[in-house]
Every structure is written in C-alpha cells, then in structure tokens.
C-alpha positions in Angstrom: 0.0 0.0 0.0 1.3 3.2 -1.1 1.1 6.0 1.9 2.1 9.6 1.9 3.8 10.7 5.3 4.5 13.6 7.2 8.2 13.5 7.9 9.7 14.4 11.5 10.3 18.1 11.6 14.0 19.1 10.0 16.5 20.7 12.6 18.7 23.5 12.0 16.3 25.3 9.5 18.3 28.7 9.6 20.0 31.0 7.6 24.0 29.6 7.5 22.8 26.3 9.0 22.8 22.9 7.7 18.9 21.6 7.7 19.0 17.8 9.0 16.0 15.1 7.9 16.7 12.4 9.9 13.9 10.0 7.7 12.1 7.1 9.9 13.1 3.5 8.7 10.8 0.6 8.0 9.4 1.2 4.3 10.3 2.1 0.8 10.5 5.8 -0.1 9.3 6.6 -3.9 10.2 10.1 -3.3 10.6 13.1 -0.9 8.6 16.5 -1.3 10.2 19.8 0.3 7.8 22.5 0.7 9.8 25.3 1.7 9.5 29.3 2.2 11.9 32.2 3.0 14.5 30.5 1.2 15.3 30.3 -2.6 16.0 27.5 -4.4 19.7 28.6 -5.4 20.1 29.2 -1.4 19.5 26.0 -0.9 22.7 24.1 -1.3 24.7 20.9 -1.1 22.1 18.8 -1.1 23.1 15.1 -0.1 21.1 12.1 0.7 22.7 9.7 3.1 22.0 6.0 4.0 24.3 5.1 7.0 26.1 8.0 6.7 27.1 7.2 3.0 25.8 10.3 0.4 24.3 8.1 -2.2 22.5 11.3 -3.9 24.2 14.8 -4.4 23.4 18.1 -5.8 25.2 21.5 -5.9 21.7 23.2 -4.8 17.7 22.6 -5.1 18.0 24.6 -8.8 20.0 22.0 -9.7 17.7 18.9 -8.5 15.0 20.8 -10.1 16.5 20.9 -13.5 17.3 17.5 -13.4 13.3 16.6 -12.7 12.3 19.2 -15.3 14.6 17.4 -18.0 12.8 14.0 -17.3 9.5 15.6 -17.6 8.6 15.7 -14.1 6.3 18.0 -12.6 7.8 21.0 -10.8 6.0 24.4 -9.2 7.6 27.0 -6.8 7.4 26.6 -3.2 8.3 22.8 -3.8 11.2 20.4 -4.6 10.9 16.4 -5.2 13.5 14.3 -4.7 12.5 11.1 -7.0 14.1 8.0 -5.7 12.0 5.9 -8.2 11.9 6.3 -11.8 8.5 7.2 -13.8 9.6 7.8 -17.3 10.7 4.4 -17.2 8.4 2.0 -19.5 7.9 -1.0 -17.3 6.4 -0.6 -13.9 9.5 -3.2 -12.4 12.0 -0.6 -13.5 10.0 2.8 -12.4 10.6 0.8 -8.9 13.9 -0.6 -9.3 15.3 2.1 -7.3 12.8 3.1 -4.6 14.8 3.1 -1.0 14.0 -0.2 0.7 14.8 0.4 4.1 14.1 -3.2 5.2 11.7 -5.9 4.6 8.9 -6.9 7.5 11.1 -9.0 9.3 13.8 -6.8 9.9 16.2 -8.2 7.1 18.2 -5.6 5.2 17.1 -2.9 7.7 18.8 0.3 6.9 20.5 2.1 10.2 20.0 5.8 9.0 18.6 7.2 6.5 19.3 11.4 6.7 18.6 14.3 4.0 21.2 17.1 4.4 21.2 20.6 3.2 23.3 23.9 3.5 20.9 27.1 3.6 22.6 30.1 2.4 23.0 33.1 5.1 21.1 35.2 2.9 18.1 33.3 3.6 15.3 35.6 4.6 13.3 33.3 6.8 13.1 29.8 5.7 11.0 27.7 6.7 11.0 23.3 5.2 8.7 21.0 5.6 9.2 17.2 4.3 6.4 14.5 3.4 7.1 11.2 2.1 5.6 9.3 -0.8 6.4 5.6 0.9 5.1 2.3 -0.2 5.7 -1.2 0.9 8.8 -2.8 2.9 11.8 -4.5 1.1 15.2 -4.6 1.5 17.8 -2.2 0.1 18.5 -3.0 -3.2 19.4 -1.0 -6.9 19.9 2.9 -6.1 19.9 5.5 -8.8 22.8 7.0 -7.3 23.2 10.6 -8.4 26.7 12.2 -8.0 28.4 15.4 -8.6 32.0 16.1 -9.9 33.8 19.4 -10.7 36.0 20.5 -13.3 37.8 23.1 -14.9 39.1 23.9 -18.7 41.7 26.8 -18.7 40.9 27.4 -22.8 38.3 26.6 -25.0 38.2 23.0 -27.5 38.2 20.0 -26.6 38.6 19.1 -22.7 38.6 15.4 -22.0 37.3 13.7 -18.8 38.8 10.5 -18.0 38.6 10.0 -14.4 34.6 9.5 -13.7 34.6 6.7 -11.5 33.4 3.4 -12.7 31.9 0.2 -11.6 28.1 0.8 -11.7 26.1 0.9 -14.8 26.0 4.3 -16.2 22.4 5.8 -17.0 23.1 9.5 -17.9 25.7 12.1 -17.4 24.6 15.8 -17.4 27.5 18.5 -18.1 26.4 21.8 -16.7 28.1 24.7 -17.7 27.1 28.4 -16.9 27.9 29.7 -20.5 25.6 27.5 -21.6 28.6 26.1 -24.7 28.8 22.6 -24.3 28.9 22.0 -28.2 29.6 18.6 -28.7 30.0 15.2 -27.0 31.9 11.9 -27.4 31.9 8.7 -25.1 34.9 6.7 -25.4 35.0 2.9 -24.0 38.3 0.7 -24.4 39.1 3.3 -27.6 36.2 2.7 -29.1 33.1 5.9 -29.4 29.8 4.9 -27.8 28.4 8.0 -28.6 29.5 11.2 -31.4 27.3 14.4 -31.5 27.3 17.5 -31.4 24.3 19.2 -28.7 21.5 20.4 -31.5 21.6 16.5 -32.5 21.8 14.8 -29.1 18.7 17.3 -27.8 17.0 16.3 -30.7 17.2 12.9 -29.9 16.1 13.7 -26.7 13.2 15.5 -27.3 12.1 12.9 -29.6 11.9 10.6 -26.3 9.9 13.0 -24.7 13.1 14.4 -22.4 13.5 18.4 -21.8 16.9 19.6 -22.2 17.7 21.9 -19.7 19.6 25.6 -20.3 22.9 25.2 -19.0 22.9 21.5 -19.8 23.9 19.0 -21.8 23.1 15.3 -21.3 24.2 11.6 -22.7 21.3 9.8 -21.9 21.6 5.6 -22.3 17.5 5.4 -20.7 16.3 7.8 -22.9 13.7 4.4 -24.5 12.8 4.3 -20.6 14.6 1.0 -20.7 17.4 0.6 -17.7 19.0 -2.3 -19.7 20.3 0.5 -22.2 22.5 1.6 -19.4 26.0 1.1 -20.0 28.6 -1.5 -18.0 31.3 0.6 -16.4 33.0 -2.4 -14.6 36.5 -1.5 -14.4 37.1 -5.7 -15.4 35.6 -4.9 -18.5 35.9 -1.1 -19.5 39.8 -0.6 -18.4 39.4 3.0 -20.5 36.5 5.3 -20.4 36.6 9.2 -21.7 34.3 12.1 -22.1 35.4 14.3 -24.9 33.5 17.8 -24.5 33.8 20.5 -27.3 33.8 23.7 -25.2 33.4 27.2 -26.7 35.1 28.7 -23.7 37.2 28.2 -21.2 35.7 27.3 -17.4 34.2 25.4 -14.8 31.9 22.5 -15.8 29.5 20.9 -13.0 29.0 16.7 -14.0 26.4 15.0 -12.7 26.6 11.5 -12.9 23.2 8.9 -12.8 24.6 5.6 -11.3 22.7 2.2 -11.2 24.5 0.7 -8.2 24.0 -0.8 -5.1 24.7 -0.2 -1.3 28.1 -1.5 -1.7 29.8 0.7 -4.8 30.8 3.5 -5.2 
C-alpha cells in the first residue's frame, strides 16, 4: 500500500545552517517532497542524501535537482522540490521501482541504520522555513539505487577538454555536463578506444526530445535510458571497460559541473 507521510520536523532550519531530515526507517520511499518558504532554491545548497552515513545522492543546490526533474518531464512548481528516488519515465512498472529506497523488509532483514537528507541554507536566507512528506510504499530490502553524483572541473581554454577519471563500476544511466555559458557543443563517449556515442548538442537534444526528455539551459546530457529501458544503461566495470573518456567541445574556457546517474548498489561506489 502506497502512503504519503509527514516527515519528523528538520532541525537547524536557519539562515547559514545545515537543515537535517533524519527520515524514519521501516518502508520504501518513492520520493521526498520539500515545501519550503523564505528561502530560494539557489540558497539551498549541497544537497546530499545519506544511508548510513554514506551520500548516495548529491546536488550543488535545489535549482540543480529541479532541473534535473524538469529534463525528465517531471512535474515541478515554486514553493516545492521532489527528490525522485523511483523512476517514472521508465516504460515498465518493475523498473520505475527498481530504485525506490527499501529500508528493510517486515522481518527486519536488510534494515537500513539511518537514512538522513542534508542541506546547507545560504546566510542570505530571509526566513526559511522546510517541511518534508514522504511518498512511501511497501517494505523490502535495500536493493538497486539510482545513485546521483556530482563532480567538478575546470578547462583553462576553450576546445576539446577530456574527462577521463569519472569513476566506474556501476552501470552508467546519464551524465549531465552543466556549464554556466551555456557552450557545451559537442560530446563523445569513449569505451576501451572505441566511441559509444558522437554528436554534437543540436543532434543529441534532438534525440532527446524525440523521447519525450526536456533539455535543460545550461545543460547537456548523454542519456543511455532515454527508451525508458534501464537495460540501455551502459557496463562501467572496471574488469571490462579498463578506459572510459568524455570528450566535450567547449566554446570557452571554465568550470563544468557533472552530474553522474549511477545504477548501483549499497556497496559501490
């Protein structure tokens, strides 16, 4: 039975704080709802979701978790922010729950110790004020995540600027490169030397808005679940891929924000 909860109240709600969820175990969450006030979504920062202490989903702000909803085509309105743990543009109903958040089955097994939301609200903050409900149905185990994490980098000049060090292991369901100038012109994939994907941004947003995706200003997404299949996601095991690049045409120099869409469990990275 699917239930939607009020969450415990979050501590520390307070301009310069860090806001703490601490999220009650015993069923699977679908997805987490913020309604929040006083605060902006760009002052709302460092977003991480831990399970024992481990930050299995990461975002640079709430702007940033709401762009990534918007590009799947999920619904998003001021005043709130949904963290999806499940996955609805996916076709079949198995994989839209793949990744919910067991926190343990009825008997106890695979119980999860702590399960905590974390977030840094900006001194600037007027007056916020966060409340959290919980879209929950019922108990399993932990199993498949769609881990979401951030990297950071920097290009000096303009060109190509290759990423080689995204860490692998997990399958690989999208990578979004953010990048404030909005210049991302062009992507290549690279697996053991050989090009998994070649195209430049007005053909890869084509092909994703042909699959119903948004694309996202400031963005640029490779996207392997764009049939809302998970089995298009790519292998990443280092036993198999011993050399994986991202080859990014830039049209000037500066930082670029990855986030990376694992499918992974507990135990990787």
């Amino acid at each position: 039975m699917r239930l939607t909860q009020r969450m415990p109240s979050l501590s520390n709600v307070s301009a310069g704080g860090t806001a703490t969820l601490n999220m009650p175990i015993g069923r699977t969450y679908e997805r987490l709802i913020l309604a929040y006030s006083g605060v902006t979504r760009a002052q709302m920062k460092q977003i991480r979701l831990l399970i024992d202490g481990k930050p299995v989903i990461e975002f640079a702000d709430a702007e940033q978790a709401a762009a990534l909803n918007k590009y799947y085509g999920r619904h998003d309105s001021a005043g709130h922010l949904t963290l999806w743990f499940v996955r609805p543009e996916m076709q079949r109903l198995e994989h839209q729950r793949l990744t919910g958040i067991g926190t343990g089955d009825r008997e106890g097994n695979g119980r999860v110790s702590t399960l905590q939301l974390e977030l840094d609200i900006d001194a600037a903050a007027a007056n916020p004020k966060i409340t959290a409900h919980a879209v929950q149905s019922d108990p399993k185990p932990l199993g498949m995540l769609n881990k979401i994490k951030r990297f950071t980098y920097s290009s000096a000049t303009a060109g190509t600027f290759e990423i080689d060090n995204i860490p692998r292991g997990p399958r690989l369901m999208a990578v979004h490169f953010k990048k404030t100038a909005d210049d991302v012109s062009r992507v290549e994939v690279e697996q053991n030397s050989r090009k998994i994907v070649e195209g430049d941004k007005a053909l890869l947003q084509f092909l994703q808005k042909e699959a119903g995706r948004t694309p996202q200003a400031t963005y640029l997404a490779v996207d392997w679940t764009q049939e809302g299949d998970v089995y298009q996601s790519i292998a990443t095991d280092p036993r198999e891929i011993q050399d994986q690049r991202f080859r990014l045409t830039l049209e000037t120099a500066g930082a670029v924000d990855v986030l990376v869409e694992y499918l992974d469990n507990f135990a990787g990275i």
